[in-house]
Structures are given as structure tokens and as C-alpha cells.
PDB file with one MODEL, atoms N, CA, C and O in Angstrom:
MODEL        1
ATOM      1  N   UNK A   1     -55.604 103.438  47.987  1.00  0.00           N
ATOM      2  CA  UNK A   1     -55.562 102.840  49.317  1.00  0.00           C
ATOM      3  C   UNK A   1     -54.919 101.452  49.263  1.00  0.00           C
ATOM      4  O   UNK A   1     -54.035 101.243  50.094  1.00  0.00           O
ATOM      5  N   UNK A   2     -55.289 100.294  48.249  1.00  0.00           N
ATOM      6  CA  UNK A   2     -54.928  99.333  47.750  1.00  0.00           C
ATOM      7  C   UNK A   2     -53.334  99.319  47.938  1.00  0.00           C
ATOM      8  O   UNK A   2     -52.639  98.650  48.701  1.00  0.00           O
ATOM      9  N   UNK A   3     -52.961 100.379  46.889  1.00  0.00           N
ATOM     10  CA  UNK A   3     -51.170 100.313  46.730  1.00  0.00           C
ATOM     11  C   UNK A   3     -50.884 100.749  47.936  1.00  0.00           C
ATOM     12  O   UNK A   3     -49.779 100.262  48.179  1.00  0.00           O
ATOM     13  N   UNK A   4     -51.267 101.459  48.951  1.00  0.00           N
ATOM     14  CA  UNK A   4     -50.432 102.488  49.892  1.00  0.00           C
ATOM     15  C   UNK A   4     -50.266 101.325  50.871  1.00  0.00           C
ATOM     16  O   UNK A   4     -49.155 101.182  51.381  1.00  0.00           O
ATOM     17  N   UNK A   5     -51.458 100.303  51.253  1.00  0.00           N
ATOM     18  CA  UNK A   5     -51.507  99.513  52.370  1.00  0.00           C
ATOM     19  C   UNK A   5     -50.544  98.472  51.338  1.00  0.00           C
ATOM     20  O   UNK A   5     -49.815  98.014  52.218  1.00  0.00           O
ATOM     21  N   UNK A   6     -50.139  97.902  50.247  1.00  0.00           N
ATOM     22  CA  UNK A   6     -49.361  97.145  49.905  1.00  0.00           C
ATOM     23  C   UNK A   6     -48.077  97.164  50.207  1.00  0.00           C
ATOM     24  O   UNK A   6     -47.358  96.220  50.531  1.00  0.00           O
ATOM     25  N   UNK A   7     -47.773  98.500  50.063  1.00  0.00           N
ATOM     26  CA  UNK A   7     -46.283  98.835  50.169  1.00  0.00           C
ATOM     27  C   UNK A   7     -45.437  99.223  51.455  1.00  0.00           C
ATOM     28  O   UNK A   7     -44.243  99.336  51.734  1.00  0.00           O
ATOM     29  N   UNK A   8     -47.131  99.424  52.349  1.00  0.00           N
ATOM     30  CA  UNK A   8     -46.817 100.104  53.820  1.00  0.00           C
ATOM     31  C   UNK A   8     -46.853  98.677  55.073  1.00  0.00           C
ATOM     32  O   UNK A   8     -46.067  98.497  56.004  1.00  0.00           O
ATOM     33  N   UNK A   9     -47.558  98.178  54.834  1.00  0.00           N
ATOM     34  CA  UNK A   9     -47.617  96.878  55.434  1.00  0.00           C
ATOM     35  C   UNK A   9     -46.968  95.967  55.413  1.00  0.00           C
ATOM     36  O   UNK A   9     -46.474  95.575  54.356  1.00  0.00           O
ATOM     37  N   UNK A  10     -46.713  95.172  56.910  1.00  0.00           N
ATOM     38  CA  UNK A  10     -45.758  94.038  56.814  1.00  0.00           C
ATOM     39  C   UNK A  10     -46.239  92.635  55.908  1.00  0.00           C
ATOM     40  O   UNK A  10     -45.715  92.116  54.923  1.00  0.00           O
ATOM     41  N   UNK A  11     -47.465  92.265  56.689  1.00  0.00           N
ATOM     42  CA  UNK A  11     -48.373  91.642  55.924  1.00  0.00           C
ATOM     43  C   UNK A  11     -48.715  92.002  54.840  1.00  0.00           C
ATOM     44  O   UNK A  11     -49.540  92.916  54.831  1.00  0.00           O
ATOM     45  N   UNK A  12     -48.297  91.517  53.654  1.00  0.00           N
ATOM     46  CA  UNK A  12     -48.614  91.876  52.040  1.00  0.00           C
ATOM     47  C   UNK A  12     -49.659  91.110  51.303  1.00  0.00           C
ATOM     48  O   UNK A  12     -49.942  89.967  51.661  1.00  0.00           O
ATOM     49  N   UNK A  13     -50.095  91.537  50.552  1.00  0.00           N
ATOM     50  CA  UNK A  13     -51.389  90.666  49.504  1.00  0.00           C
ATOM     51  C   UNK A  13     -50.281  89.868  49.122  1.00  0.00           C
ATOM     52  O   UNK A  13     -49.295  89.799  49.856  1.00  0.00           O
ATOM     53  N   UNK A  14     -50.359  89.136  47.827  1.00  0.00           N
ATOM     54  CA  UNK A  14     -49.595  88.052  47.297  1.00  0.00           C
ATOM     55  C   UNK A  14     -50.044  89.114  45.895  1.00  0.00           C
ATOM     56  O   UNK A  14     -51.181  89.583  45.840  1.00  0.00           O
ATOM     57  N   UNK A  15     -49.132  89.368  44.944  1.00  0.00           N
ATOM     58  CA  UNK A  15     -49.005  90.065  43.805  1.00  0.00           C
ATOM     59  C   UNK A  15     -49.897  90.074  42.907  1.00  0.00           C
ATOM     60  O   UNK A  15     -50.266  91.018  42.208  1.00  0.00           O
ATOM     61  N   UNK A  16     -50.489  88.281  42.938  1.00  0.00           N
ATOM     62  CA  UNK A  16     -51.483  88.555  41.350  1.00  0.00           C
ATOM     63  C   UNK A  16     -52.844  88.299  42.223  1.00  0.00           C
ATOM     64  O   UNK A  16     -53.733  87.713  41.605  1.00  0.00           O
ATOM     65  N   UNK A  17     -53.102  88.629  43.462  1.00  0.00           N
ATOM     66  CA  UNK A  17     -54.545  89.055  44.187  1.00  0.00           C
ATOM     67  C   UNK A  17     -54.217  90.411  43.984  1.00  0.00           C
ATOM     68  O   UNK A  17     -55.315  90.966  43.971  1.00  0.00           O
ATOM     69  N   UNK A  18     -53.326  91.292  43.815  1.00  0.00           N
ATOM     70  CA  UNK A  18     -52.857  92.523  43.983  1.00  0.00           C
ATOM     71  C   UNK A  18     -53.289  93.281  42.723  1.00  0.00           C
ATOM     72  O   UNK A  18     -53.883  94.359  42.720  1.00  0.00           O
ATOM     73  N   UNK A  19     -52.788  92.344  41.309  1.00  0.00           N
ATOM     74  CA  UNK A  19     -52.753  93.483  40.487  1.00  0.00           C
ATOM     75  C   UNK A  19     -54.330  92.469  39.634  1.00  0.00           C
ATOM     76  O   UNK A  19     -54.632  92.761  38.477  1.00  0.00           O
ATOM     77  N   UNK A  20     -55.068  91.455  40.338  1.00  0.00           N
ATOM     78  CA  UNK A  20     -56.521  91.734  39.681  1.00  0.00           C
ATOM     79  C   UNK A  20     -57.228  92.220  40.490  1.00  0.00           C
ATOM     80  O   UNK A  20     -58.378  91.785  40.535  1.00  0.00           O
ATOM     81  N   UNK A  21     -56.902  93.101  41.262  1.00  0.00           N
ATOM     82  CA  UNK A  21     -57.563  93.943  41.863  1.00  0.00           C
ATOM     83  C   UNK A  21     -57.209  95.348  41.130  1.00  0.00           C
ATOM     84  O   UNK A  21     -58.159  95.871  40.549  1.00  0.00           O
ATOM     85  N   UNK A  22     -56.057  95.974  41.086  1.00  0.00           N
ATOM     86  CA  UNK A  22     -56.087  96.588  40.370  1.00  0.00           C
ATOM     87  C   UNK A  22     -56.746  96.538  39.283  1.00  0.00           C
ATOM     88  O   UNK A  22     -57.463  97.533  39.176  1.00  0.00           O
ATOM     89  N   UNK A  23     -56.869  95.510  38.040  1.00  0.00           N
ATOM     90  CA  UNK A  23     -56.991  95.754  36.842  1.00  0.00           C
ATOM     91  C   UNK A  23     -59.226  95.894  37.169  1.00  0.00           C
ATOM     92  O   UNK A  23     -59.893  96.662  36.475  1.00  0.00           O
ATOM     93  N   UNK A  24     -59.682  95.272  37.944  1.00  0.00           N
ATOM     94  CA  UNK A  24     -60.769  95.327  38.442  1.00  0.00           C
ATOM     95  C   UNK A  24     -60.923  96.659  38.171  1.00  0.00           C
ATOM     96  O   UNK A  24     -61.530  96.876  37.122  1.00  0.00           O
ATOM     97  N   UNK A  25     -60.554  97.646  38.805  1.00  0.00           N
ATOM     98  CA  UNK A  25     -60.603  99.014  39.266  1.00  0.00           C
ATOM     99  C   UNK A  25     -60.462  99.662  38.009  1.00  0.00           C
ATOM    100  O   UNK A  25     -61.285 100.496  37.629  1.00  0.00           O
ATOM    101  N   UNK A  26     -59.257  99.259  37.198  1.00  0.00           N
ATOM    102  CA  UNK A  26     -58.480 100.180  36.197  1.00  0.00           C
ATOM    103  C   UNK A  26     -59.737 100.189  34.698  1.00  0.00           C
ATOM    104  O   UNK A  26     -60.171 101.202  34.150  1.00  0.00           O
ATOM    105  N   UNK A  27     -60.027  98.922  34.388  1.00  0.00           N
ATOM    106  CA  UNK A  27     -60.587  98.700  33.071  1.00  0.00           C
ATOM    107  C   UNK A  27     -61.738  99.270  33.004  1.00  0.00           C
ATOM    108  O   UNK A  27     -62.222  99.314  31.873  1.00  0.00           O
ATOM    109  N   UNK A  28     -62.353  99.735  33.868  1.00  0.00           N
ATOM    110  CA  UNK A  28     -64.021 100.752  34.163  1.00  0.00           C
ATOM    111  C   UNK A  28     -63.389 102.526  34.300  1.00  0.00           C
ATOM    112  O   UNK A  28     -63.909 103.608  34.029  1.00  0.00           O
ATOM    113  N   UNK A  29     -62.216 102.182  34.781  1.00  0.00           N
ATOM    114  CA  UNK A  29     -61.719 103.417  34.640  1.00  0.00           C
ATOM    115  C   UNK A  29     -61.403 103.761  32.948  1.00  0.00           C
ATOM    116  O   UNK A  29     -62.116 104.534  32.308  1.00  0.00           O
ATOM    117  N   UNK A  30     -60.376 103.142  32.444  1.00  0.00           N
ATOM    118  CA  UNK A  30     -60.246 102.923  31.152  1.00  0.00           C
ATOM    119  C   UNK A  30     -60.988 103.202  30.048  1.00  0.00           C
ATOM    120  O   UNK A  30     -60.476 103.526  28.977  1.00  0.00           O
ATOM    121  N   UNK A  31     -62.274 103.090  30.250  1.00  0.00           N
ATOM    122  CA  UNK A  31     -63.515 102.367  29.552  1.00  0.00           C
ATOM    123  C   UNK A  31     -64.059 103.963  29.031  1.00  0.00           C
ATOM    124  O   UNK A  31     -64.295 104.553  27.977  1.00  0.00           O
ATOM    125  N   UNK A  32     -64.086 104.272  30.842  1.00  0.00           N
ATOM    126  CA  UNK A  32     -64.617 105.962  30.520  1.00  0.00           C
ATOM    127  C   UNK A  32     -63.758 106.616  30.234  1.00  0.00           C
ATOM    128  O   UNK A  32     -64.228 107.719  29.954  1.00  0.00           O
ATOM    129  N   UNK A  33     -62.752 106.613  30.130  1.00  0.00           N
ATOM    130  CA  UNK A  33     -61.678 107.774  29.405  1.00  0.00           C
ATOM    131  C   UNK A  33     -61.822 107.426  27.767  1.00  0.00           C
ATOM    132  O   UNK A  33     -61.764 108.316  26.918  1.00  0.00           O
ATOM    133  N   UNK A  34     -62.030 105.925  27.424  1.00  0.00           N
ATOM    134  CA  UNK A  34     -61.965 105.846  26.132  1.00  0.00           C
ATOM    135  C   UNK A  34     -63.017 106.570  25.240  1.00  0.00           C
ATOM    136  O   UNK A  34     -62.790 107.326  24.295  1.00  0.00           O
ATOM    137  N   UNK A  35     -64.155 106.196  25.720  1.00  0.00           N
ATOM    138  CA  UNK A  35     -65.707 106.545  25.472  1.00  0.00           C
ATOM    139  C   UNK A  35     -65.512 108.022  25.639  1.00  0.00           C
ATOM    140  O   UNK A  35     -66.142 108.593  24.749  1.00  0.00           O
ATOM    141  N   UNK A  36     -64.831 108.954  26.499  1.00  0.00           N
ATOM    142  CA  UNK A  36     -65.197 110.019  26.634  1.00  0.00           C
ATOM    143  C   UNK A  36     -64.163 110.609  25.496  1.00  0.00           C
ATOM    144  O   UNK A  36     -64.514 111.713  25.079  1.00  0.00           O
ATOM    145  N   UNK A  37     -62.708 109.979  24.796  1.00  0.00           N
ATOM    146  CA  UNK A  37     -61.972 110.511  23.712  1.00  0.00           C
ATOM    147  C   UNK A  37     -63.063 110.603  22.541  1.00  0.00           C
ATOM    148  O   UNK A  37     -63.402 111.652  21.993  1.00  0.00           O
ATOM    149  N   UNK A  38     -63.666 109.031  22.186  1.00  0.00           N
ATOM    150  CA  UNK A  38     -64.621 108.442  21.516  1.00  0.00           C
ATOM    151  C   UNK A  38     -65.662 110.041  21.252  1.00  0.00           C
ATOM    152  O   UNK A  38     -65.695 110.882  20.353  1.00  0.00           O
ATOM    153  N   UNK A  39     -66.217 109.902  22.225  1.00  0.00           N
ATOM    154  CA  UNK A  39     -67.466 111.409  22.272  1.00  0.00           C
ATOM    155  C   UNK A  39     -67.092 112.520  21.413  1.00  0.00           C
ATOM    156  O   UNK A  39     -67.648 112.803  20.352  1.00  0.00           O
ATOM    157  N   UNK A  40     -65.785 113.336  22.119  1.00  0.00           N
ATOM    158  CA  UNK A  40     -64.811 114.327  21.946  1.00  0.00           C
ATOM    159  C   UNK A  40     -64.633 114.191  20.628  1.00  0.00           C
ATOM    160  O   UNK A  40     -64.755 115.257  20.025  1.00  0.00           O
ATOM    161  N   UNK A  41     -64.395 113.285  19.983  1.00  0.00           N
ATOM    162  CA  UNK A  41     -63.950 113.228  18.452  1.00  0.00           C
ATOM    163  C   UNK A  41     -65.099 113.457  17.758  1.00  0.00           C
ATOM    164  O   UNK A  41     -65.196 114.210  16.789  1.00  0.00           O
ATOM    165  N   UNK A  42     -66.119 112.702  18.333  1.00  0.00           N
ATOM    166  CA  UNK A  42     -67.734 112.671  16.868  1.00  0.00           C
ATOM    167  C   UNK A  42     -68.347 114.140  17.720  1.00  0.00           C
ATOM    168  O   UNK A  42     -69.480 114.463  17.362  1.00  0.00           O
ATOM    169  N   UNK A  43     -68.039 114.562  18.228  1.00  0.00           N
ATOM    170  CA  UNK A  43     -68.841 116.358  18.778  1.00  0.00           C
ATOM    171  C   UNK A  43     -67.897 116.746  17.909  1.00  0.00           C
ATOM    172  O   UNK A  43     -68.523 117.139  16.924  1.00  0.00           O
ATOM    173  N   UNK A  44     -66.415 116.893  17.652  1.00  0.00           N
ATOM    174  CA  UNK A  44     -65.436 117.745  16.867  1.00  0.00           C
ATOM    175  C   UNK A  44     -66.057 117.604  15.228  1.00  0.00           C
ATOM    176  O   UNK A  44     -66.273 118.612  14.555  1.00  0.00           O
ATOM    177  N   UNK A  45     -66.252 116.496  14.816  1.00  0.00           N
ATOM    178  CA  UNK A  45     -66.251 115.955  13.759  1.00  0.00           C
ATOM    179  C   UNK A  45     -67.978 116.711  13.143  1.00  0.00           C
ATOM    180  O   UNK A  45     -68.404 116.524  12.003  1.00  0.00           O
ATOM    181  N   UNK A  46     -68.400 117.189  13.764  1.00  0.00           N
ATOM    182  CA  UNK A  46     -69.889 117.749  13.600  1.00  0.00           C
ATOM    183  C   UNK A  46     -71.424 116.753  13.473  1.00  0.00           C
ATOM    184  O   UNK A  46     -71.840 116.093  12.520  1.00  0.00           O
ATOM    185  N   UNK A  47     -71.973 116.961  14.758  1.00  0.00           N
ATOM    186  CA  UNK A  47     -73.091 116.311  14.997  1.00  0.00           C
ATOM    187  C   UNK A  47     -74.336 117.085  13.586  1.00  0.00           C
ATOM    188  O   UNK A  47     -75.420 116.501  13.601  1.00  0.00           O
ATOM    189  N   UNK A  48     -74.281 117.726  12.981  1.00  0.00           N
ATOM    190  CA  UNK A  48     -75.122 118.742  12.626  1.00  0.00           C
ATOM    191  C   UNK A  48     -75.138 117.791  11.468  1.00  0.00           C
ATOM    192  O   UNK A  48     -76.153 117.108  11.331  1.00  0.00           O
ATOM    193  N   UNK A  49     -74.035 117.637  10.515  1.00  0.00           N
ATOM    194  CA  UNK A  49     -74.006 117.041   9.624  1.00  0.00           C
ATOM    195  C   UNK A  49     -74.349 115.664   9.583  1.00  0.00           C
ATOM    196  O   UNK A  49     -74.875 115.166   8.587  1.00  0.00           O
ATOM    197  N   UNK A  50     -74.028 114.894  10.814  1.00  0.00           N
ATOM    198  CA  UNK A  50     -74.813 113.649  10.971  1.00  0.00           C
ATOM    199  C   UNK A  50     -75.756 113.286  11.192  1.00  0.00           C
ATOM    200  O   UNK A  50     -75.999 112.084  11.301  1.00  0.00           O
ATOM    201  N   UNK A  51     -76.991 114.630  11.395  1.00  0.00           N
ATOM    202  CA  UNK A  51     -78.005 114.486  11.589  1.00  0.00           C
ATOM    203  C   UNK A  51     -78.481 114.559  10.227  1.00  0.00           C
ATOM    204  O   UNK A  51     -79.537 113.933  10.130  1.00  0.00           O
ATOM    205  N   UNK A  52     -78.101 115.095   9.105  1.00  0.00           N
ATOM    206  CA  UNK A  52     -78.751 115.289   8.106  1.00  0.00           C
ATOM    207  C   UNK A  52     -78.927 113.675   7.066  1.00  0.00           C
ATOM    208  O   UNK A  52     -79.474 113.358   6.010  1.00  0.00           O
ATOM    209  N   UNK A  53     -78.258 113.130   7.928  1.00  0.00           N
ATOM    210  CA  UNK A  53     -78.208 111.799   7.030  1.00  0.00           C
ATOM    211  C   UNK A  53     -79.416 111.150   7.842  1.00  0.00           C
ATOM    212  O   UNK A  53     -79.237 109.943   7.677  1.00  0.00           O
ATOM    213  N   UNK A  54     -80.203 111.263   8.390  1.00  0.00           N
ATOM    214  CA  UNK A  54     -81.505 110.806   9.109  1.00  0.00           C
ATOM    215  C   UNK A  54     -82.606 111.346   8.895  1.00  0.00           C
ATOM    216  O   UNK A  54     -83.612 110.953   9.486  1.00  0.00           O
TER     217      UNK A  54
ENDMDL
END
């Protein structure tokens, strides 16, 4: 919505209110894609065997 009203509007944000808003948005986005590669790898890598070390 952010970009669409940026680009569609006469009245514009000013660029760097623009893109820390974006990065606001992006780095929580980010965060969970990383964490969820993160997961994906130690489930591949076998939880079974890491339990045996406990």
C-alpha cells in the first residue's frame, strides 16, 4: 500500500521517511524467513540424533 500510494500520488513521502518505513516492515519480515531456513536445516540435519546428546 506504502509503494502503490508513493508512486500513485501527487503528494509524495520524502524518500528516506519512505524507505525506513519500508525497512521497518522488511527486517521482521526477514527475520522470519531466516529463522524459518535456520529450522529447515537443523529438522534436515536430524533432531533424533541431537537428542541423544542430552
Amino acid at each position: 500500500m506504502i509503494s502503490y500510494f508513493q508512486f500513485t500520488e501527487s503528494t509524495k513521502i520524502p524518500w528516506v521517511i519512505y524507505f525506513i518505513i519500508v525497512l521497518l516492515f522488511g527486517l521482521p519480515l526477514f527475520g522470519i524467513i531466516y529463522n524459518l531456513f535456520l529450522r529447515i536445516k537443523e529438522i534436515l540435519k536430524g533432531e533424533e540424533d541431537e537428542a541423544s546428546k542430552y
